[in-house]
Each structure stands twice: as structure tokens, then as C-alpha cells.
N, C-alpha and C positions, 0 to 999 in steps of 0.2 A: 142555554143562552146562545150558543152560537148555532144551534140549529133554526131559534126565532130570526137570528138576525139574514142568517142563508135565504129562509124562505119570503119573507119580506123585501131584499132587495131583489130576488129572481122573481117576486112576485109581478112585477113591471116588465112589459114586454120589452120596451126600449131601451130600458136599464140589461134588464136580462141579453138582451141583442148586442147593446155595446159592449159586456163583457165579456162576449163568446168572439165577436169581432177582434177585439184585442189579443186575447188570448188565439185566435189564427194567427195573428199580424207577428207576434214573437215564433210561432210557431215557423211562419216564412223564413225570419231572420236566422234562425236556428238551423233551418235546413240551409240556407242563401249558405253560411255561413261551415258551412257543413260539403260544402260541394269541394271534388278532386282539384277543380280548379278555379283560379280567381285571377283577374288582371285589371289592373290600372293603365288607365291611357290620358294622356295630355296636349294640349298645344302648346308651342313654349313663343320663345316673341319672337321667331324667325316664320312664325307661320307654319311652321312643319308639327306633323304629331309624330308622338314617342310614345312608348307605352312599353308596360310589363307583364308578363305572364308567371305567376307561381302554380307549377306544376309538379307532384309528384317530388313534393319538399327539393323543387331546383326553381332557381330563377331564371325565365328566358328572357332577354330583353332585345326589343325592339328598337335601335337606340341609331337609325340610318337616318329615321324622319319621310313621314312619306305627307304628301299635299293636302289629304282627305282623310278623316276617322275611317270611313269606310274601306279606304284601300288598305290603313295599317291592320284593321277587323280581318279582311277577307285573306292577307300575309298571314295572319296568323293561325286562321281557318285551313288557308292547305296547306301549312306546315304540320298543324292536330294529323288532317288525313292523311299526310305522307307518312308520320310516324305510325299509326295506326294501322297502315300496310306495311311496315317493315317488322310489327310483330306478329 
């Protein structure tokens, strides 16, 4: 029974396509999910972003506010690389 039912729905390309697609799509989240590090970043209503970094089961936090995503991104880019060289 479940092998008629296997072969008939894989028998559709586009059915067969969307299901392998899906099954990437978790498999991203899994690894996303799955990565040394993860951070949140926000604007809050002074216009400044904040943001946080979970590293190596420690929380870094960003919590000065800088003007631009990018400039609190690139703070937090060569902080990675200064640690990086201190090991």
C-alpha cells in the first residue's frame, strides 16, 4: 500500500519537485539553525540599532546603538576577527 501510494505521488514531476524542494527548505533551517552563531538586531524608536550576538553559549550585546544596521554588522565583524586572532 504504501509503496503504490510512494510511486504515484513521485510519479508527477512537479509534485515530485515540490517535495524535494521542501525537504531542502527544512533542511536549510536545520543547518541555519545549527550554526556556532546567531544574532538579533533591531531599531528601537530613538532611531539607533541594538542587536545581539549568541556565541559559543555567551551572549554579546550591542546595546551603545549605532545610526546604521551596517555600522552595528561591521562592530560586530571586527570584534569575530579580533577574537579570532587572540586565539
Amino acid at each position: 500500500m504504501i509503496d503504490w501510494l510512494v510511486h504515484n505521488i513521485f510519479r508527477f514531476t512537479s509534485l515530485r519537485e515540490a517535495i524535494f524542494e521542501e525537504v531542502h527548505f527544512y533542511d536549510a533551517i536545520d543547518a541555519a539553525i545549527k550554526e556556532p552563531s546567531t544574532n538579533l538586531t533591531w531599531c528601537e524608536e530613538d532611531g539607533l540599532w541594538r542587536g545581539w550576538t549568541l556565541k559559543d553559549n555567551t551572549y554579546l550585546f550591542d546595546d551603545v546603538g549605532y545610526t546604521t544596521m551596517v555600522e552595528l554588522w561591521s562592530n560586530g565583524l571586527l570584534r569575530d576577527e579580533d577574537e579570532e586572532m587572540v586565539q
